[in-house]
N, C-alpha and C positions, 0 to 999 in steps of 0.2 A: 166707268170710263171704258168705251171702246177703243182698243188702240189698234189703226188703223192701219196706221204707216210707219212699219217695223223698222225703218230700212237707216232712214237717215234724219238729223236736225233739219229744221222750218228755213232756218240759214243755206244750207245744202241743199233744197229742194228748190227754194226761190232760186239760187245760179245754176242747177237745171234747165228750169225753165225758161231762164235768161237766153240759154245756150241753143234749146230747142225751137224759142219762139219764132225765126226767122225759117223756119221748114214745116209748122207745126201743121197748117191746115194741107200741103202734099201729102204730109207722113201721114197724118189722122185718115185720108183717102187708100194710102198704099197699104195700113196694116189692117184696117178694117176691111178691107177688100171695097170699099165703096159704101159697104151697110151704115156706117156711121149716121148719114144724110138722112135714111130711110128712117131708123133708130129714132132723130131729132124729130120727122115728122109724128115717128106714130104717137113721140112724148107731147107736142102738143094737143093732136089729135083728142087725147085723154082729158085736155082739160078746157072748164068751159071762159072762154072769154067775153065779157059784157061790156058797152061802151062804156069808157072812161074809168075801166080798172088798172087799178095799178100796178105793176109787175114786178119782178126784181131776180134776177139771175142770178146766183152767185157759183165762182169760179168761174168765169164767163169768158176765161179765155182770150183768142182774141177776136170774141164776139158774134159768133154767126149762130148760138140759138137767141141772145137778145135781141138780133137783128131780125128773125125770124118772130121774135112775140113782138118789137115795134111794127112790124108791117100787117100783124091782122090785130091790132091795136090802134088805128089810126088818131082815135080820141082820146086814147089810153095815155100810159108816161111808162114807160120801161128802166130801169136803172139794172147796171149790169157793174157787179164789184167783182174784183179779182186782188191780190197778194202779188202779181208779179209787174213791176211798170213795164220790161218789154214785150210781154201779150199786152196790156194795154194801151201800149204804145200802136198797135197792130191793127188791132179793136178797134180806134181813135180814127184810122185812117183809114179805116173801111164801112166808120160811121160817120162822116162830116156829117153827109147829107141826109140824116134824118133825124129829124127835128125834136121827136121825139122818144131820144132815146140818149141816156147817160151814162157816161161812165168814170167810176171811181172808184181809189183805190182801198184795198182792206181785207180784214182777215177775217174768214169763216166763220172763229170760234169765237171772233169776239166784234159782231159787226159795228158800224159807227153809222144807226139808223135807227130811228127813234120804235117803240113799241107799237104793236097793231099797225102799221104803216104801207101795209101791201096786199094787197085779194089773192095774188099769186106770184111763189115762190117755184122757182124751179134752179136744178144742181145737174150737173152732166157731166159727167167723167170727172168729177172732182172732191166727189167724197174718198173715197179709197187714200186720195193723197193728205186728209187732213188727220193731224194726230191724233185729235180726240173726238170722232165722228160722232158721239153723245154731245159731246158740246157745241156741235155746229147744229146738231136738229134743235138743243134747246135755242137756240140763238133764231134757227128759222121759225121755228114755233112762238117767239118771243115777237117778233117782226112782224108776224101774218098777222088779220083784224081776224075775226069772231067770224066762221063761215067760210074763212080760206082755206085756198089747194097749196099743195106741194108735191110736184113731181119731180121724181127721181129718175136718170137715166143714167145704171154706172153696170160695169163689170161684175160678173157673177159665178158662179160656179155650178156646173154642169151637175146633172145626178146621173144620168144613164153613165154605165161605165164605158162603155164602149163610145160615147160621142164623148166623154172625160179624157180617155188617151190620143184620140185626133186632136181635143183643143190642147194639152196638154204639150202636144209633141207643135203644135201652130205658134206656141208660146215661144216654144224654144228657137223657133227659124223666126220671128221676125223682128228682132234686133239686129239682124244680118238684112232684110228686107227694110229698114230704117236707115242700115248703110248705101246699099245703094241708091236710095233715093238721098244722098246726101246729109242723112244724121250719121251720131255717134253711138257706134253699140253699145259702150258703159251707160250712156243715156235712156237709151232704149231698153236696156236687163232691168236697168231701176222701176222701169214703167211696167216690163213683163212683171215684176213681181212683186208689185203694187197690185196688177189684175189677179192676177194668182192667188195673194195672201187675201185679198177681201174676205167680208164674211159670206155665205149663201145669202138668195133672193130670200128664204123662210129667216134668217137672223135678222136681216135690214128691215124686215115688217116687222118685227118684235121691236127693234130697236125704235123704228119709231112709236108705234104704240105705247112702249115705255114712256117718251118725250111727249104722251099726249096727246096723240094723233087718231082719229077716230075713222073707219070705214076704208081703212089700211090694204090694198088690194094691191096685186103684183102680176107682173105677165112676163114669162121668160120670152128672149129673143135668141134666134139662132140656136133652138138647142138647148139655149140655158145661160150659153156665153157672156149673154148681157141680161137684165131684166131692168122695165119698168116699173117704177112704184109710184102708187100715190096714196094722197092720209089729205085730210079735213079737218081741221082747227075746229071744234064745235066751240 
């Protein structure tokens, strides 16, 4: 068991995000500096999409990378699960209108989706937050058919030491930079040290390997900040 998120109970974290939901995609703009958007493109970018595969996002927030695989998905089916009803509430109403794209509610580690059931699995900014990150890849690993992706887009840890003390000290100012754009700093510290405590891009490729995942590759962003993974269900 990789334990992921030191910080608080499943209970605690869902009224977080309750609290956050209604600022999340400003704030996600304001501490990212903007990269976030860039970040979601290059994770599709990575993977390949063929007409009428099936997708599934989990943590999906309130919906703007499922809403980006329903749109180069047109024959496809996207299903986006998330743990918290007001991101989905959010999600809901910024997906009426496309048709083919769902959403419902559930938990990471234990999804409510039948086996082999998806070509492509993708997670973004939401692993860090789940307690037992080996249990959410066996859950994704379990989900995907025979020949599926799974991409990863989350929080990372720098190795140069000198680009480690600018993210390090970036960390510390923008729970203050969540204030003014109208969040809460207690909210914002939980989420700094959610990205903080993660494991490195080199642990998350092991880890999934471990879960089964074959042809396991990684690209750091920004330095390191962030990185990209992806793995293959052979």
């Amino acid at each position: 068991m990789t334990k992921t998120n030191h910080l608080k109970n499943e209970d605690e974290v869902n009224q977080l995000f309750t609290r956050v939901a209604p600022h999340y995609d400003k704030l996600n703009n304001v501490i990212s500096l903007g990269t976030q958007k860039l970040w979601r493109k290059k994770l599709l970018a990575g993977l390949e999409f063929k007409p009428g595969v099936k997708a599934l996002d989990i943590c999906c927030g309130t919906g703007d990378l499922a809403i980006a695989m329903a749109k180069r998905l047109p024959q496809g089916r996207v299903t986006g699960v998330d743990f918290n009803a007001a991101m989905l509430k959010i999600a809901k109403r910024k997906t009426k209108a496309i048709p083919n794209l769902i959403l419902i509610n559930g938990d990471a580690m234990n999804l409510p989706l039948d086996d082999e059931s998806f070509d492509i699995v993708t997670i973004g900014f939401g692993l860090r937050n789940v307690p037992d990150a080996d249990k959410a890849l066996a859950e994704i690993y379990r989900v995907l058919k025979p020949g599926g992706q799974l991409g990863v887009l989350e929080m990372s840890q720098p190795t140069n030491s000198l680009v480690k003390l600018g993210w390090k000290a970036y960390f510390k100012a923008f729970p203050y930079l969540a204030k003014v754009a109208g969040g809460h700093i207690k909210d914002y510290q939980y989420l700094q040290k959610t990205s903080q405590q993660f494991v490195s891009a080199k642990q998350l490729a092991k880890m999934m390997e471990d879960a089964g995942f074959k042809s396991v590759n990684y690209t750091p962003l920004n330095l390191g900040a962030a990185a990209l993974h992806f793995g293959i269900k052979e």
